[in-house]
Every structure is written in C-alpha cells, then in structure tokens.
FIKOLZA-1660 file (N, C-alpha, C; in steps of 0.1 Angstrom, whole numbers, plus 5000, padded with zeros to 4 digits):
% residues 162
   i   px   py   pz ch aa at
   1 5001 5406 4868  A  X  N
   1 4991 5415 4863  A  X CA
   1 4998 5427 4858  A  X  C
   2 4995 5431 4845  A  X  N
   2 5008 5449 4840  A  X CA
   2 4996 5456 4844  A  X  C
   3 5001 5465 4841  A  X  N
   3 4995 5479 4850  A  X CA
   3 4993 5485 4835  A  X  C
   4 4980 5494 4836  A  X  N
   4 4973 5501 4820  A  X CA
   4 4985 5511 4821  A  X  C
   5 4983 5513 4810  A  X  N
   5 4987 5528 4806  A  X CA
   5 4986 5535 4822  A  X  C
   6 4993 5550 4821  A  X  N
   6 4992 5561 4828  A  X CA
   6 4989 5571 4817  A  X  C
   7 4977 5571 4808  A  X  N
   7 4972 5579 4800  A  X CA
   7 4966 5589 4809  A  X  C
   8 4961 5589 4817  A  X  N
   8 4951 5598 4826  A  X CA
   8 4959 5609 4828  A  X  C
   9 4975 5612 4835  A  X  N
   9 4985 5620 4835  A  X CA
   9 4986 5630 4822  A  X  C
  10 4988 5623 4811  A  X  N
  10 4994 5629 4802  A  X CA
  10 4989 5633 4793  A  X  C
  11 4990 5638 4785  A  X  N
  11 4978 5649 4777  A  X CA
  11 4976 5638 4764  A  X  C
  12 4969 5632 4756  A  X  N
  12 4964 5625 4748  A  X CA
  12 4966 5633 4732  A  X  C
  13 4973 5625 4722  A  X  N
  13 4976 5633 4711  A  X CA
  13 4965 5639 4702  A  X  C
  14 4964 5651 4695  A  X  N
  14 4951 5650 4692  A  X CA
  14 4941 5655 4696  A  X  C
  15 4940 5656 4710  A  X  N
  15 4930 5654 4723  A  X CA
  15 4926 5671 4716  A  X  C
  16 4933 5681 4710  A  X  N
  16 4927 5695 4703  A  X CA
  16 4915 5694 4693  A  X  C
  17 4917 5686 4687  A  X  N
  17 4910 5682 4674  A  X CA
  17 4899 5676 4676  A  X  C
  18 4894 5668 4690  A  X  N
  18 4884 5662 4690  A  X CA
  18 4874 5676 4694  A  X  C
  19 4877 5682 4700  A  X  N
  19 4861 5693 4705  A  X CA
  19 4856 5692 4714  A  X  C
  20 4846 5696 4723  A  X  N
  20 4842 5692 4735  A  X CA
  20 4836 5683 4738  A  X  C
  21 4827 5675 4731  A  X  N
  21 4821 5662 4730  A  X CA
  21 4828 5653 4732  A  X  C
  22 4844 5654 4721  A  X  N
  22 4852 5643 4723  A  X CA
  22 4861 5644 4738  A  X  C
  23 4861 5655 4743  A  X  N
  23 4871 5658 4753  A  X CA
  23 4864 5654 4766  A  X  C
  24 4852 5655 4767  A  X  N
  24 4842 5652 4775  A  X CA
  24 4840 5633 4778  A  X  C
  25 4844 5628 4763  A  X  N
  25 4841 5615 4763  A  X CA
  25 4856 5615 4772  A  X  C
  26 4867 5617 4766  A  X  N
  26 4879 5616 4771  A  X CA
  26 4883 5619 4785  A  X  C
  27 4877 5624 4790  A  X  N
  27 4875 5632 4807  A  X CA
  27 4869 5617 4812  A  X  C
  28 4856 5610 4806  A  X  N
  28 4853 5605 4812  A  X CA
  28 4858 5588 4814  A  X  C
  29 4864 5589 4802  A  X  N
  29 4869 5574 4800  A  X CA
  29 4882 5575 4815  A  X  C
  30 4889 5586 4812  A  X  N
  30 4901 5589 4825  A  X CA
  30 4896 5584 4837  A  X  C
  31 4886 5593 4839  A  X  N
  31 4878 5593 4852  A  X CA
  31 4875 5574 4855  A  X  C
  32 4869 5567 4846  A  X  N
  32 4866 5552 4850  A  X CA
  32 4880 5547 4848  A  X  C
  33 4885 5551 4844  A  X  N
  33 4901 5540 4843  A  X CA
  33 4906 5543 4858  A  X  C
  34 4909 5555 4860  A  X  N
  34 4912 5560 4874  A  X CA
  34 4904 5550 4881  A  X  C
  35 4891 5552 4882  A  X  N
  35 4884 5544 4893  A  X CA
  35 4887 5528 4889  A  X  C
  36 4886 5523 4875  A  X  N
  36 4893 5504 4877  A  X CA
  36 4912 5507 4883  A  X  C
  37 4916 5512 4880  A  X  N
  37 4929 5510 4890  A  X CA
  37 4930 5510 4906  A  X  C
  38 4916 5519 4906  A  X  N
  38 4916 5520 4924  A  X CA
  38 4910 5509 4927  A  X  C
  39 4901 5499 4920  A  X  N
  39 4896 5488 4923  A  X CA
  39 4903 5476 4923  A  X  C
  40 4919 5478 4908  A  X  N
  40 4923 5467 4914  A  X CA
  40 4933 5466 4923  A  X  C
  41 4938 5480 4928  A  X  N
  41 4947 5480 4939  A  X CA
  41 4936 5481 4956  A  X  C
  42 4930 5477 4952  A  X  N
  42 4923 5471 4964  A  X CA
  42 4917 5455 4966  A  X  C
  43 4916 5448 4950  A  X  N
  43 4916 5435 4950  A  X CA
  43 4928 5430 4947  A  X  C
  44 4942 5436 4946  A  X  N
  44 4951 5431 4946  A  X CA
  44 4954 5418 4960  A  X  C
  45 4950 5425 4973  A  X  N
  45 4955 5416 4985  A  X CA
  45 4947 5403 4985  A  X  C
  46 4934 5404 4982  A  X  N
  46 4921 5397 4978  A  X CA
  46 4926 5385 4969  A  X  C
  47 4935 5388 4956  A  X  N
  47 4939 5380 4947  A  X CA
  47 4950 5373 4953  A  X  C
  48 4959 5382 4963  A  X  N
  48 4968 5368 4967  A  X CA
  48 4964 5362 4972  A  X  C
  49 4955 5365 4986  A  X  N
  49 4950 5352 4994  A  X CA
  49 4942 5340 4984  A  X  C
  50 4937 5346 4973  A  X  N
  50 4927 5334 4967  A  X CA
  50 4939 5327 4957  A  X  C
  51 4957 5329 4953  A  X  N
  51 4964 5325 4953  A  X CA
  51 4969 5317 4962  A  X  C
  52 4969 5321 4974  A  X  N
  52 4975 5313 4985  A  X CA
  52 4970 5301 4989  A  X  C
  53 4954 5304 4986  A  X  N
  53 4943 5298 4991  A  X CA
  53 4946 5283 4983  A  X  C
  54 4946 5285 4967  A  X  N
  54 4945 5274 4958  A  X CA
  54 4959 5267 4958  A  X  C
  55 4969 5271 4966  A  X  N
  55 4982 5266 4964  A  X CA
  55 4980 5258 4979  A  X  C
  56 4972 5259 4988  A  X  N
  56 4970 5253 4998  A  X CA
  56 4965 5243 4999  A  X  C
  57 4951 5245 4987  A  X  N
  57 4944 5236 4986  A  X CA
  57 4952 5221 4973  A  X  C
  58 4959 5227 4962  A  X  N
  58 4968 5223 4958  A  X CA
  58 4975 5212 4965  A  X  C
  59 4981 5216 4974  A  X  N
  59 4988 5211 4982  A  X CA
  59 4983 5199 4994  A  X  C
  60 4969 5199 5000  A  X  N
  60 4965 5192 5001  A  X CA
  60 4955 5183 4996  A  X  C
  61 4955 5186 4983  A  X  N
  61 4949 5176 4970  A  X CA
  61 4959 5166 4969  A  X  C
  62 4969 5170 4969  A  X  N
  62 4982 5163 4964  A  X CA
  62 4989 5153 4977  A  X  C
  63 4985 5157 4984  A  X  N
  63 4988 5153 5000  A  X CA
  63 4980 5137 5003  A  X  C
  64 4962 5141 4997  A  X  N
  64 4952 5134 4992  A  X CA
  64 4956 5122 4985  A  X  C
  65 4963 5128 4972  A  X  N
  65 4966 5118 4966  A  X CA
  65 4973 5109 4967  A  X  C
  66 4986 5112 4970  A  X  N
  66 4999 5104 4979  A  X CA
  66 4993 5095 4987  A  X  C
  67 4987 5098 4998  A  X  N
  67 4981 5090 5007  A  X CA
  67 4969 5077 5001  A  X  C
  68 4960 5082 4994  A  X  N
  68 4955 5071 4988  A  X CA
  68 4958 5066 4971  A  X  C
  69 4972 5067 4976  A  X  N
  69 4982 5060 4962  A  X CA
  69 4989 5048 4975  A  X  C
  70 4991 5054 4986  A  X  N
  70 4999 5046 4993  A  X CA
  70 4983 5034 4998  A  X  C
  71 4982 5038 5000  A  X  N
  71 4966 5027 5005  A  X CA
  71 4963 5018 4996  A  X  C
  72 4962 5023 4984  A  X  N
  72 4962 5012 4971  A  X CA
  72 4971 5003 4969  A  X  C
  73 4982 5009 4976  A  X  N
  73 4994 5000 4971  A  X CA
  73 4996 4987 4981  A  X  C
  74 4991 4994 5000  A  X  N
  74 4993 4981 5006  A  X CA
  74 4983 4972 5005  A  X  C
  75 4970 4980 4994  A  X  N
  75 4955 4970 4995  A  X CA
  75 4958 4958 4985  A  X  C
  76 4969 4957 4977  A  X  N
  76 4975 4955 4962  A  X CA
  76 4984 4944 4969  A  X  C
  77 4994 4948 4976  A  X  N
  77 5003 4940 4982  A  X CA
  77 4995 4931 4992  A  X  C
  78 4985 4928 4997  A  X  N
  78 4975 4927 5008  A  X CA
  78 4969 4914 5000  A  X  C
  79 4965 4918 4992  A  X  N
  79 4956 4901 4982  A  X CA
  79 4966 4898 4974  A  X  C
  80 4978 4902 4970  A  X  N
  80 4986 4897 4966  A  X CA
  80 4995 4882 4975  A  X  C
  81 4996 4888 4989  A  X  N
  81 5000 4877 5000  A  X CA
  81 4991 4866 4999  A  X  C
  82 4977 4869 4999  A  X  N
  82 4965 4862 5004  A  X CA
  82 4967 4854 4993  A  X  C
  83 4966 4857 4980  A  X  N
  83 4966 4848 4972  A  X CA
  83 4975 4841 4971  A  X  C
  84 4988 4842 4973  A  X  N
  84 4999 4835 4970  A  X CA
  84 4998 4826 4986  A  X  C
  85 4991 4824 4994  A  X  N
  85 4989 4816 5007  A  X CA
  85 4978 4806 5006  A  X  C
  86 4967 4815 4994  A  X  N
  86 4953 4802 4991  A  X CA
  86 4961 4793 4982  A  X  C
  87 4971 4796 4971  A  X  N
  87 4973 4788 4960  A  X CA
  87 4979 4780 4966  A  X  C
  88 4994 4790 4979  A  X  N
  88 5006 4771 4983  A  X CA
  88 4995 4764 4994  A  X  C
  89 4984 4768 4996  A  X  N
  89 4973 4755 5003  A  X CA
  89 4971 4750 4993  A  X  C
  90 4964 4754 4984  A  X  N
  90 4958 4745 4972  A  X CA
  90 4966 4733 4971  A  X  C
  91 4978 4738 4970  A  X  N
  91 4991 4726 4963  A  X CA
  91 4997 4718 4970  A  X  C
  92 4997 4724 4985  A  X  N
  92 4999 4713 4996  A  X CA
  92 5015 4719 4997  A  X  C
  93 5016 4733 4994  A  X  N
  93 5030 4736 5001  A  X CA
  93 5026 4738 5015  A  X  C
  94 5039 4738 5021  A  X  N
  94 5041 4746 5035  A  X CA
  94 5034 4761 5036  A  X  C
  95 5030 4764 5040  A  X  N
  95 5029 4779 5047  A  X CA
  95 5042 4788 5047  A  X  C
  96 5051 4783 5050  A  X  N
  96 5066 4792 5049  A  X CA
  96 5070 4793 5037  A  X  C
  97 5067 4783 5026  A  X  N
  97 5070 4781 5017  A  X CA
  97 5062 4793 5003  A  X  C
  98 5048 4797 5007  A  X  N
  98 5038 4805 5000  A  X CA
  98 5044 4818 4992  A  X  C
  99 5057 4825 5004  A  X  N
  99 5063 4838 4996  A  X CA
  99 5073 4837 4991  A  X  C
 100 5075 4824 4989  A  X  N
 100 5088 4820 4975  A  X CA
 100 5076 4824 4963  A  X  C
 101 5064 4816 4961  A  X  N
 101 5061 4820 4948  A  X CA
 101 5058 4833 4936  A  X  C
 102 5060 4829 4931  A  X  N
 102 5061 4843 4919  A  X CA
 102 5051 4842 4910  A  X  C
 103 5047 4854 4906  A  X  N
 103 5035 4851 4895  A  X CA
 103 5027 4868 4901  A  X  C
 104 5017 4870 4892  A  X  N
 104 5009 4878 4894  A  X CA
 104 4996 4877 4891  A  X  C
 105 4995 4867 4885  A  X  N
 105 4980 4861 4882  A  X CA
 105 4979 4850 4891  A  X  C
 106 4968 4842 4897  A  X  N
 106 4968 4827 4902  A  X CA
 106 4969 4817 4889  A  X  C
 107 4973 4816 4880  A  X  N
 107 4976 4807 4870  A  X CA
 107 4993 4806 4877  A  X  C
 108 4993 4817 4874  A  X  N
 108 5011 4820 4874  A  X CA
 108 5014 4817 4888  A  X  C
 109 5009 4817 4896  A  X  N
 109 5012 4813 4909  A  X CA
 109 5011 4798 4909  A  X  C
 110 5003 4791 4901  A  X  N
 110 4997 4776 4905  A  X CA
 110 5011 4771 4895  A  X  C
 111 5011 4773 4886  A  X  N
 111 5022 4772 4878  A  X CA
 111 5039 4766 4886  A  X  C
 112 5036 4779 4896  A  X  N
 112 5052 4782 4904  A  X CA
 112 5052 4774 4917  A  X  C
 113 5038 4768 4920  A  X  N
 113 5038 4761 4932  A  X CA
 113 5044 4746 4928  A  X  C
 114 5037 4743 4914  A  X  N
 114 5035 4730 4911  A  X CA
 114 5052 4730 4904  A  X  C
 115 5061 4738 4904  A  X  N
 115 5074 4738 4902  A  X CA
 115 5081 4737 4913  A  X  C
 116 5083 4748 4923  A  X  N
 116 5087 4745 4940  A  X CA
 116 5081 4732 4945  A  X  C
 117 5067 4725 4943  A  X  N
 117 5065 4713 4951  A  X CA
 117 5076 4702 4943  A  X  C
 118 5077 4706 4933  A  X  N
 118 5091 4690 4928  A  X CA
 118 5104 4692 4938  A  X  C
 119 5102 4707 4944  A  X  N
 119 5118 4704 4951  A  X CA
 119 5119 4706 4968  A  X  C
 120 5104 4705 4971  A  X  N
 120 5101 4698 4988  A  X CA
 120 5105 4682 4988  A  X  C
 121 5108 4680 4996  A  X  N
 121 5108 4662 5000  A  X CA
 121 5097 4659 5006  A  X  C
 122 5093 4648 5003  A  X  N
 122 5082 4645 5008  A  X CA
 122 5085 4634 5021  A  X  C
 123 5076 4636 5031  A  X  N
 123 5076 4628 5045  A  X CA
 123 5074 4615 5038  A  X  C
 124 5082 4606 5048  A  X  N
 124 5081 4592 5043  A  X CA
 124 5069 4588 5047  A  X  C
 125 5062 4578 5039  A  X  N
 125 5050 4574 5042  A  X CA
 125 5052 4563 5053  A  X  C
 126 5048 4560 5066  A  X  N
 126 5053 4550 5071  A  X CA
 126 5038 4540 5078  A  X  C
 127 5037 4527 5072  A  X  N
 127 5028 4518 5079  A  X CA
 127 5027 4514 5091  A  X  C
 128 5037 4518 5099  A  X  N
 128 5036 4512 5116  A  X CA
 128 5026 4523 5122  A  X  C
 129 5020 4513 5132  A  X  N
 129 5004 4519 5140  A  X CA
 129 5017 4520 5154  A  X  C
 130 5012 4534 5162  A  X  N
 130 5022 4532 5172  A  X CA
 130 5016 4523 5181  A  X  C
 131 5026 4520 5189  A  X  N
 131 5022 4510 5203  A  X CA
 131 5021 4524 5214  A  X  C
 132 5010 4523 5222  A  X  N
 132 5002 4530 5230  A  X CA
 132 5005 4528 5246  A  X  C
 133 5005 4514 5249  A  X  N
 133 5011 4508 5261  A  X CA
 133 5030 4513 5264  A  X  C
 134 5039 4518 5259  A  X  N
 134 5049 4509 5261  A  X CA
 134 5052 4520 5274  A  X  C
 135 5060 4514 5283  A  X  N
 135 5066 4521 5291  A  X CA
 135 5084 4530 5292  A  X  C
 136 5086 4537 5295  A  X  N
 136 5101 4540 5297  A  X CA
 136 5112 4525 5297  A  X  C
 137 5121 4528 5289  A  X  N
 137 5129 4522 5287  A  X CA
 137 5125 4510 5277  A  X  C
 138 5116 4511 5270  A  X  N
 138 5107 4508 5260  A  X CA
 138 5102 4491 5264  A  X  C
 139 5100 4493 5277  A  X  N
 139 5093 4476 5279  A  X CA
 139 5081 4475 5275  A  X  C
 140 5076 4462 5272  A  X  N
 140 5059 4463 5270  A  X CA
 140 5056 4458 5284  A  X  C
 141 5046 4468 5285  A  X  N
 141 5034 4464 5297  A  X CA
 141 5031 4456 5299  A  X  C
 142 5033 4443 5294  A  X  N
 142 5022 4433 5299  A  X CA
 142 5033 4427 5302  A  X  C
 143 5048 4427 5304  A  X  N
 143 5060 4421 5309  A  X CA
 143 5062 4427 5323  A  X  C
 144 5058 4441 5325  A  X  N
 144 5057 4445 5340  A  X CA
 144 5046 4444 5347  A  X  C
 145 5050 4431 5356  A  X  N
 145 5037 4428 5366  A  X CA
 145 5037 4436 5383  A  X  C
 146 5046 4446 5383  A  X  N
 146 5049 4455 5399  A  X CA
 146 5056 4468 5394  A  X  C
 147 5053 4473 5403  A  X  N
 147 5060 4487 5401  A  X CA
 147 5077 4485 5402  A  X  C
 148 5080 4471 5412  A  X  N
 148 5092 4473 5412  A  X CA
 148 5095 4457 5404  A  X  C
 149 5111 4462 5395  A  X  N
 149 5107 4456 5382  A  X CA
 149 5124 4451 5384  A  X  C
 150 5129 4436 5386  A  X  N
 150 5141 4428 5387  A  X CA
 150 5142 4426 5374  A  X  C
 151 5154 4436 5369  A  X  N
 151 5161 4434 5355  A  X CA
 151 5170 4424 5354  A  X  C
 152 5174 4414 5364  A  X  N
 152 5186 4407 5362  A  X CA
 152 5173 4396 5362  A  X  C
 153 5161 4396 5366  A  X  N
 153 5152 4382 5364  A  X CA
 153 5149 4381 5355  A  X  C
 154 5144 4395 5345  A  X  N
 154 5144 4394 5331  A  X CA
 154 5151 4388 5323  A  X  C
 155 5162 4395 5325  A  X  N
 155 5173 4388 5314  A  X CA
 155 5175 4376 5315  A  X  C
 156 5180 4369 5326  A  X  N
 156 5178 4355 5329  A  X CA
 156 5162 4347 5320  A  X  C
 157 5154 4352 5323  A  X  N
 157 5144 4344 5317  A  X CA
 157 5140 4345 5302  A  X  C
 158 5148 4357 5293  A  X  N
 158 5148 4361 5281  A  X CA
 158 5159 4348 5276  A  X  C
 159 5171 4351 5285  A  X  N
 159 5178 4340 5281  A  X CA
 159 5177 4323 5280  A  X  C
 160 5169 4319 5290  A  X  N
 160 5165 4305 5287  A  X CA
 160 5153 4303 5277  A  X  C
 161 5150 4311 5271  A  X  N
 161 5140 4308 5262  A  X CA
 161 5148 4305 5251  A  X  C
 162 5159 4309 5247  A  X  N
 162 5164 4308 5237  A  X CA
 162 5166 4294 5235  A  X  C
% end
C-alpha cells in the first residue's frame, strides 16, 4: 500500500491566489486526508490478519485438494483391479494371473486375457473315475478279507493264476 502525499505539512503552491474560500476548501481537504491516514494506520493490523487469514485458508484449500486428488486416485486404481479380476474370470484365467493384464478399457483388457490365456497350459483332461475303496499300499478291498493281511499268501496265489 504507498502512503499519499504529505501535502498536509507543506504549504501548497498557489495556496495565495486562491482566497479564503479556496483556503478554507484546502484546510479542509487536509483535515480529511489527515483523518483517512489515521484510519488506515489503524486498519493496517486488520489487513494483515485478513492477509494471514486467506493465506491460511489458501493453504488449507490446497491441503483439500491434494487429499481428494489422492482419493481419486486410489478410487481409480480400486475399479481398475476390480476390473482387471472380473475380465481374467470371464476368460478363465487364474486369479494370480488378473495383474499381468494391461489395458484400460475392458475391451483392452479382454483382448490381453484372450492373449495371456494362449500361454497358460492347460490341465490335462483326464477320463479315469477315481477308485474310492482302495486301501494303503494300493490293494483293492475286496482282496482284504482281515485286518491281518499274509503277503507271502497273496503272492503265491497271484502266482498260480498265471
């Protein structure tokens, strides 16, 4: 803020020539400038705090902001997982396999699954129904007629069948 003139001090050029009317205006203009300087060296302290004030508030606008820039970002990263976990279901990847894919659309994701699934192996398809009965040491049940079980009678009688 500059500071007015210090006209009030000093004698005004001219100030002979105007007459009493003009000198009278000039007395009085002094007089209220006098009084706005005493007004603004009393809202001077007034103006910094409402300085201080908006640099505070500034500051926690901005504080504001940061924080729900960061919220956005994990809400963003957040359905970004999710989706990249509905698509490798869709496609029949693995579960571990979902944050290999790349993409940022679900096109682009379905795209990248159906490229990573060419390079899973697939489980072998197998037609055997298991057997349900068998016992330890893989005998079938219906060959053990006792708890206690003569291996050398077995083999003998495996052998004469032959």
């Amino acid at each position: 803020m500059t500071e007015p003139d210090e006209t009030d001090e000093e004698e005004v050029e001219g100030a002979e020539q105007l007459g009493d009317a003009g000198k009278r205006a000039l007395d009085a203009m002094k007089a209220k400038l006098k009084a706005e300087r005493a007004r603004i060296k009393e809202l001077e302290p007034l103006a910094a705090k409402a300085r201080e004030a908006d640099e505070a508030a500034k500051t926690q606008a901005q504080k504001d902001a940061e924080a729900r820039t960061a919220v956005e970002r994990e809400r963003d990263e957040a359905r970004a997982e999710l989706l990249r976990h509905h698509v490798a279901a869709k496609a029949g990847l693995p579960a571990e396999l979902a944050t290999r894919l790349r993409g940022s659309t679900e096109a682009e994701l379905e795209a990248d699954a159906k490229e990573l699934l060419k390079l899973v192996p697939k489980a072998p398809a197998t037609n055997v129904r298991p057997v349900a009965d068998l016992r330890p040491g893989a005998l079938p049940a219906a060959d053990v007629h006792s708890s206690t079980f003569d291996a050398d009678a077995f083999i003998r009688d495996k052998a004469r069948r032959r």
